[in-house]
C-alpha positions in Angstrom: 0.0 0.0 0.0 1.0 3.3 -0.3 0.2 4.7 2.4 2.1 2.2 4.1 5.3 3.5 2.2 4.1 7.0 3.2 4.2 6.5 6.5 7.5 5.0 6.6 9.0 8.4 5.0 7.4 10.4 7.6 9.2 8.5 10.3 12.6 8.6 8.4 12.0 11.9 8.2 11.2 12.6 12.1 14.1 10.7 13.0 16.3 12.6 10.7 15.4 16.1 11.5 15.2 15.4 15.2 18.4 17.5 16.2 17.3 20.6 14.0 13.5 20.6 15.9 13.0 22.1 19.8 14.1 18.8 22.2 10.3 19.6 23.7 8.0 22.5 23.3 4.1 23.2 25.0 1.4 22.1 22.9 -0.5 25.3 21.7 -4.1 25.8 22.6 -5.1 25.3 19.0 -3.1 22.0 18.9 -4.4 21.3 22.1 -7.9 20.9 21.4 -7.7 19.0 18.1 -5.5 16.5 20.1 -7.7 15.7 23.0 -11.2 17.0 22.1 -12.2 15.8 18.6 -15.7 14.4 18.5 -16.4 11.0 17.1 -16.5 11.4 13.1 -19.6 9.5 11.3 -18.0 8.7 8.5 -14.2 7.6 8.1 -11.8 9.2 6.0 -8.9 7.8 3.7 -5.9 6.7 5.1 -3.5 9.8 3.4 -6.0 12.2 4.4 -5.1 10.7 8.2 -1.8 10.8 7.9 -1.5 14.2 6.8 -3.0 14.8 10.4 -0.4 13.0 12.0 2.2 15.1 9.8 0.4 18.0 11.0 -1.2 17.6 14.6 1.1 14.7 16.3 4.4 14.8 15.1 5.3 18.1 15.3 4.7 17.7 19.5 6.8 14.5 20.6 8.1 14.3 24.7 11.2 14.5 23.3 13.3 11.7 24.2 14.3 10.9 21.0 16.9 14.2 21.0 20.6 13.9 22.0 19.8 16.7 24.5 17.0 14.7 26.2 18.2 14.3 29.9 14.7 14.0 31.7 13.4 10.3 33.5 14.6 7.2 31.8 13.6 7.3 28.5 15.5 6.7 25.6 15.8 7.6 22.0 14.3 4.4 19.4 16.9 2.4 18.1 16.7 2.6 14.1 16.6 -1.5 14.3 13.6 -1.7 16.8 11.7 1.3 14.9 12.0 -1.1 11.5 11.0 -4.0 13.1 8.0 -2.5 14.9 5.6 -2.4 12.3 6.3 -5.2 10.7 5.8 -6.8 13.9 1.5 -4.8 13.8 1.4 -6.3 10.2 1.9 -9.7 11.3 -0.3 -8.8 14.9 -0.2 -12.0 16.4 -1.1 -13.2 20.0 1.7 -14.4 21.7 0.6 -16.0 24.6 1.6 -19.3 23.3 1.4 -22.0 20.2 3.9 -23.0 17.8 4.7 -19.3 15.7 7.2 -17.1 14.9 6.6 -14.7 17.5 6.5 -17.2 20.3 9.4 -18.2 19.3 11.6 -15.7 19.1 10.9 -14.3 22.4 12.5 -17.4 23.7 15.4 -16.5 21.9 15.4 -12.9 23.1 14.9 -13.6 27.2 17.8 -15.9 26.5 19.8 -13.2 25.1 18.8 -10.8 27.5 19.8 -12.9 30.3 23.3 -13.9 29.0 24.1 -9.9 28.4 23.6 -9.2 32.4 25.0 -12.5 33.8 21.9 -14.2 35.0 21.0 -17.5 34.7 17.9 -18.0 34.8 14.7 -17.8 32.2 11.5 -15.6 31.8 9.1 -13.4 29.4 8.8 -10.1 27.8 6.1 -7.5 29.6 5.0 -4.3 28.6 7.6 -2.9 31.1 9.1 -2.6 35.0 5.4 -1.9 36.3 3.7 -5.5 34.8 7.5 -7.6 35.3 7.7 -6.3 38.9 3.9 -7.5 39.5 5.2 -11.4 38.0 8.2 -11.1 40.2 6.6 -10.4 43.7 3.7 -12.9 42.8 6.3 -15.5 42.3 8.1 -14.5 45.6 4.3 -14.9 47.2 3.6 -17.9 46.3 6.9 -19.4 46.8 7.2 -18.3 49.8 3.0 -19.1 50.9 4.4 -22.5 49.4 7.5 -22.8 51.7 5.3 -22.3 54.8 2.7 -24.8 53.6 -0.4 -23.0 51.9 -1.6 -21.7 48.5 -2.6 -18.2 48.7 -4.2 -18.9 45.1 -6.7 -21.2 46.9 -6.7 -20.1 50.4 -6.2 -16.0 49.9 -4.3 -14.2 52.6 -6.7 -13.9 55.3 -5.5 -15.5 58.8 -2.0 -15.7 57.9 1.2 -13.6 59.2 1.5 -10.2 56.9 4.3 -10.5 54.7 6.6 -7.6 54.6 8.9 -7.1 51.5 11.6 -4.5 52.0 12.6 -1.8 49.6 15.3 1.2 50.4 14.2 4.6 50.4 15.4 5.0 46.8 13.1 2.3 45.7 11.1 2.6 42.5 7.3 3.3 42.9 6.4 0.1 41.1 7.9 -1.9 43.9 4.6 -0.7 46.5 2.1 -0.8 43.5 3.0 -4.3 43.2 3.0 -5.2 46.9 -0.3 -3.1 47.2 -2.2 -5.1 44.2 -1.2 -8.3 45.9 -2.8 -7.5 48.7 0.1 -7.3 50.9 -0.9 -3.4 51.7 1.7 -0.5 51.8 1.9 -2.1 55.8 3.5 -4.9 53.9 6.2 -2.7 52.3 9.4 -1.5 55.0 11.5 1.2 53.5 15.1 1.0 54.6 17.2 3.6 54.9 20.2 4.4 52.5 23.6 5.1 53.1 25.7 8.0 52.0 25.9 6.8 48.5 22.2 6.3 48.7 22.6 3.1 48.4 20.3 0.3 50.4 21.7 0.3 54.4 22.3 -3.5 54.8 22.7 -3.0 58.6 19.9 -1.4 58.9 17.8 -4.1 56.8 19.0 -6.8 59.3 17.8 -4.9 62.3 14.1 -4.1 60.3 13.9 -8.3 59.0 14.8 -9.2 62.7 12.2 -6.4 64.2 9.9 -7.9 62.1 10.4 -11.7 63.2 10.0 -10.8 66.8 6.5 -9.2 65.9 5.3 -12.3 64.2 5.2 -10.8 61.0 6.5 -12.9 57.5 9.9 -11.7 56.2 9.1 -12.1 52.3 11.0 -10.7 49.8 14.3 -8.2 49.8 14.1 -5.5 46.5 17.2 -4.2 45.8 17.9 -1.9 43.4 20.2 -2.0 40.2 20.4 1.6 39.2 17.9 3.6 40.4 16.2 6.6 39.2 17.2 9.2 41.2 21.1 8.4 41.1 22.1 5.7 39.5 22.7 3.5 42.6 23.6 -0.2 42.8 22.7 -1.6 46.3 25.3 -3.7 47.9 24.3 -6.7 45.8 26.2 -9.2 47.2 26.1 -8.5 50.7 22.0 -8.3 50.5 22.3 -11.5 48.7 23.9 -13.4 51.9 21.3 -11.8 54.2 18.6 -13.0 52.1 20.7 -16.6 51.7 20.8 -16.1 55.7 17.1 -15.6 56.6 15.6 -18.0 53.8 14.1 -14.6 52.4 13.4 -14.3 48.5 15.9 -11.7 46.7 14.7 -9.3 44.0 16.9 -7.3 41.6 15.3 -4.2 40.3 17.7 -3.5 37.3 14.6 -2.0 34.7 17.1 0.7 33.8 20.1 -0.2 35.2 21.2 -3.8 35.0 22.6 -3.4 31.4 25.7 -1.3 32.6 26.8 -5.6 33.6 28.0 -6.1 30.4 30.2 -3.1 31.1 31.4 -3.3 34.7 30.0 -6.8 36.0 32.2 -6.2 38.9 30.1 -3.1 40.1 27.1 -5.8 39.8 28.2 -8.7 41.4 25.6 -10.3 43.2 23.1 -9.8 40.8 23.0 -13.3 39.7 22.1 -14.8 42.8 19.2 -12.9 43.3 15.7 -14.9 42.4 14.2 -12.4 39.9 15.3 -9.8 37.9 13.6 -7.2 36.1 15.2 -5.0 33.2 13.3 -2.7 30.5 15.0 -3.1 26.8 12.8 0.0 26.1 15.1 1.7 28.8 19.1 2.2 28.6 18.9 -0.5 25.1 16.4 1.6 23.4 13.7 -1.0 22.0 11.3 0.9 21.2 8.5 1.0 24.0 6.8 -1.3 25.1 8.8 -4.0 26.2 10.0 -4.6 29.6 11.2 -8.2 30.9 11.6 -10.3 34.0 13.8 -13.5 34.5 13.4 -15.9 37.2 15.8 -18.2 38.5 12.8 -21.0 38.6 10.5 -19.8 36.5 8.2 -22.6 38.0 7.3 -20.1 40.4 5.7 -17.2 38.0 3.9 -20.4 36.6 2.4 -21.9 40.1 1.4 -18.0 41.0 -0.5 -17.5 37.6 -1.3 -20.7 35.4 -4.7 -21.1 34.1 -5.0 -23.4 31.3 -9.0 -23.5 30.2 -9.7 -25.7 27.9 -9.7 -24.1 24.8 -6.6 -22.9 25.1 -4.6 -26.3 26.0 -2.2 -27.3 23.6 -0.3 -30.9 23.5 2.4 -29.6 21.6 3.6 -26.5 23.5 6.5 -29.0 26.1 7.6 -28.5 29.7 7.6 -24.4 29.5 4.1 -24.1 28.3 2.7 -21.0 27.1 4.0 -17.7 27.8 0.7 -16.4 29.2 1.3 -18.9 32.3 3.9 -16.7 33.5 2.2 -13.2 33.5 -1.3 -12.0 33.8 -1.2 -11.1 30.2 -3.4 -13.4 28.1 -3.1 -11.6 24.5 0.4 -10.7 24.5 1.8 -8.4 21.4 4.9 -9.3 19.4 7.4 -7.6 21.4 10.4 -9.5 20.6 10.7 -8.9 16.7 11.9 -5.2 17.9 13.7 -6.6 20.6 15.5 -8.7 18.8 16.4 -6.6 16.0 18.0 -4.3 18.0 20.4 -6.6 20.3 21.1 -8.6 16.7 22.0 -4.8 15.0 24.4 -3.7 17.9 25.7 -7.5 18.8 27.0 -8.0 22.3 30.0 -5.3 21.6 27.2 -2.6 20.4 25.5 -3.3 23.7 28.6 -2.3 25.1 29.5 0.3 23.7 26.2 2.1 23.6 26.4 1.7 27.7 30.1 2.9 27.8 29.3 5.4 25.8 26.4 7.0 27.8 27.9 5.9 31.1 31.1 8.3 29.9 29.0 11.0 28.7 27.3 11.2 32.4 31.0 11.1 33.8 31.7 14.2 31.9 28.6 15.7 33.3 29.4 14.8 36.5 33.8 16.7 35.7 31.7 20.0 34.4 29.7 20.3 37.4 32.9 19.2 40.0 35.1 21.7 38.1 32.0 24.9 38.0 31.2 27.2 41.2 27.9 27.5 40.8 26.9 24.3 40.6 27.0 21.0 43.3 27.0 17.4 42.7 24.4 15.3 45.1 25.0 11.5 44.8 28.2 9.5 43.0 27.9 8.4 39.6 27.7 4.8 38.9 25.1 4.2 35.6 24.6 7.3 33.4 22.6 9.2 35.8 23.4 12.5 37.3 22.4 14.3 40.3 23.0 17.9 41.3 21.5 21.1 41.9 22.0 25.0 40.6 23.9 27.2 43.8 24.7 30.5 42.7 26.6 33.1 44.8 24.1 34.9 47.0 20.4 32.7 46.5 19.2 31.8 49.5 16.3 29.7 49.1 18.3 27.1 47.3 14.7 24.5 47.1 12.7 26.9 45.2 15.6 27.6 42.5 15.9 24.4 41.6 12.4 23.5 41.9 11.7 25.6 38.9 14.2 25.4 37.0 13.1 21.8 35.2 10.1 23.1 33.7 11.9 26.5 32.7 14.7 24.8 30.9 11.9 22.8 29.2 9.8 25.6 28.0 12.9 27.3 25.8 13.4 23.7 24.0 16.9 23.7 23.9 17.7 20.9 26.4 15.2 18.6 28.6 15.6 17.8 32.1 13.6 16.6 35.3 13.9 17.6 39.1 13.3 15.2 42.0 13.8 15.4 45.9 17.2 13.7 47.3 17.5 13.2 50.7 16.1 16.5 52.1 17.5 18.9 49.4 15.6 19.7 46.0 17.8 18.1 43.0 18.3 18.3 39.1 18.7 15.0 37.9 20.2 14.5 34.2 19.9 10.7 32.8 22.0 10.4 29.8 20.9 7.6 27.4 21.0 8.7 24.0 24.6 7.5 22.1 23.8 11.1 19.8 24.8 13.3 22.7 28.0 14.9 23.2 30.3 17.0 25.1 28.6 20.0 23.1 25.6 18.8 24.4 26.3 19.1 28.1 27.4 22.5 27.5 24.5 23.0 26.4 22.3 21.9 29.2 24.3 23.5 32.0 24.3 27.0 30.5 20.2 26.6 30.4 19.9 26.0 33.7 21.8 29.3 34.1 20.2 31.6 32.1 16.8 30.1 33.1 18.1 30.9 36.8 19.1 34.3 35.9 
């Protein structure tokens, strides 16, 4: 169709004119309203006449992330391979919950690959991201553990039984206590531990809260460390958390959705990580695979499949061998083609393009990190260990240091010359710069600093 080759040139040509364009810009009132407030149209309208409107109305207002001077969240820029792949992937628009297909498949293929770039052994799926992955991990650490202590809370629920606490450090991603939450554990089921200076998970301090715990005849669960987190870029003591969970029978999760990948780099800044008993990490994150496509492993993946199998019986199949179908694992049923993009970007890059696209960040952030040591007006918060930095704006003479750089995020935003997000660390407001895209530079950085001080000024 032509329309389809259309829209293929329309995307080449986004991604090609991407540096020339504003990183971000505010959606005009005018744009605004066609966007969000169109009324349902009786009759439909050709294909070219609809992409015109996506020429017109969409594309010209992206979040931005796929600009070298992107530095806000964790969101990366598309790799080339993964936005080829997508539609090709909608053409074919299978279900991959299970069956014998190419889809199915391939993801097999892709966990694998996944798994042997960050040094764990174990298997999984593909999810839509950290949020759903984080959801499969937890359930498995449930019912393993309900399992351990002799009941099934599929059959039984949780009622009457000791509330089981999973512990997450203060830097802990939100998706961590939506999961707990959902699974009915409560937000009383989630301890936050402290952090230490490098805001980094306090393993002394996670002994004392399992052991307080224990003595109130609660259930020690699950221990969520954190692989590179948001805020910072953190690792949590990996190993050491690793023989307290070893110690106290506990299950051990890794979240890694953004982070894990800088293993193939520096495995020794990781080690641990392969001992834990699930591990979530986001190819749509640091690898750039187009969203959505998160994943979890699981050292036993028997457990994801005891805490969510339901096989009814129109869906049994003889042929599908020990694993089963994906949808066994997950709470997914349909299930999109996620790997195709997936795995045309890891099989573009190969294992040494993995490597150096996370090198390559992970040095850009370092330089970051050398032009704000070596500036006086501006003050690094938090080491940098992934390809996140955080700091905050201190001119000479501003006292109220909080509100500065409180507004200065959505200031730097509005001008469209450099993208980049605020947060709270420790008790201080913080600018927080998250470098993913291989496009940015040294120019770029320059860039962004000298925005934040003329949006200051």
């Amino acid at each position: 169709m032509d329309e389809l080759r259309r829209a293929a040139e329309l995307a080449a040509e986004h991604l090609a004119g991407v540096v020339d364009r504003p990183v971000w810009q505010p959606v005009p009132a005018g744009a605004r309203a066609w966007l969000a407030d169109q009324a349902l149209p009786d009759r439909g309208r050709p294909l070219d006449a609809l992409l015109d409107d996506i020429r017109d109305h969409v594309m010209p207002y992206p979040m931005g992330n796929g600009h070298p001077r992107f530095f806000g969240w964790v969101n990366s820029p598309p790799s080339p391979a993964g936005v080829a792949a997508a539609p090709l992937a909608a053409a074919l628009n299978p279900s991959c919950a299970g069956g014998d297909h190419a889809g199915v498949l391939l993801e097999h293929t892709v966990v694998r690959w996944l798994a042997e770039l960050v040094g764990f052994p174990g298997d999984g799926l593909l999810t839509s991201g950290a949020s759903i992955a984080t959801i499969i991990a937890v359930a498995a650490a449930r019912q393993a553990g309900a399992r351990r202590d002799g009941w099934d809370p599929r059959e039984d629920g949780l009622w009457g039984r000791p509330p089981m606490v999973v512990y997450v450090s203060a830097e802990g991603h939100s998706c961590l206590r939506k999961a707990v939450e959902l699974l009915g554990l409560g937000a009383r089921g989630l301890r936050v531990v402290p952090v230490d200076s490098g805001f980094r998970m306090d393993v002394t301090a996670l002994r004392r809260a399992i052991e307080e715990d224990r003595r109130d005849g609660l259930r020690p669960l699950c221990v969520a460390a954190s692989a590179g987190t948001v805020n910072t870029g953190a690792i949590d003591p990996l190993s050491a958390i690793a023989d307290l969970t070893d110690e106290y029978g506990l299950w051990f999760h890794v979240d890694g959705a953004y982070g894990a990948l800088g293993a193939v780099v520096e495995p020794a800044l990781f080690a641990g990580l392969e001992r834990a008993d699930s591990l979530v990490l986001d190819p749509h994150k640091w690898l750039g695979v187009p969203v959505d496509c998160g994943c979890v492993l699981l050292r036993d993946r028997s457990t994801a499949r005891d805490a969510f199998s339901l096989v009814p019986a129109y869906l049994r199949d003889e042929g599908a061998g020990d694993f089963g179908w994906f949808s066994e694992y997950g709470p997914e049923q349909t299930r999109p083609l996620r790997a195709l993009k997936a795995w045309a970007t890891i099989a573009h890059l190969g294992a040494d393009g993995v490597a150096r696209l996370v090198a390559g960040t992970s040095r850009m952030a370092h330089k970051l990190a050398e032009m704000i040591d070596e500036a006086d007006d501006f003050e690094r918060l938090a080491p940098v260990t992934t390809s996140v930095v955080a700091f905050r704006y201190r001119p000479n003479g501003t006292t109220d240091l909080d509100a500065l750089n409180r507004a200065i995020p959505a200031a730097v935003q509005r001008r469209g010359r450099a993208f980049l997000t605020g947060t709270r660390l420790g008790n201080v407001e913080a600018l927080r710069a998250c470098v993913l895209s291989p496009a940015t530079t040294s120019a770029d950085l320059g860039v962004l600093l000298n925005e934040i001080r003329e949006v200051a000024a």
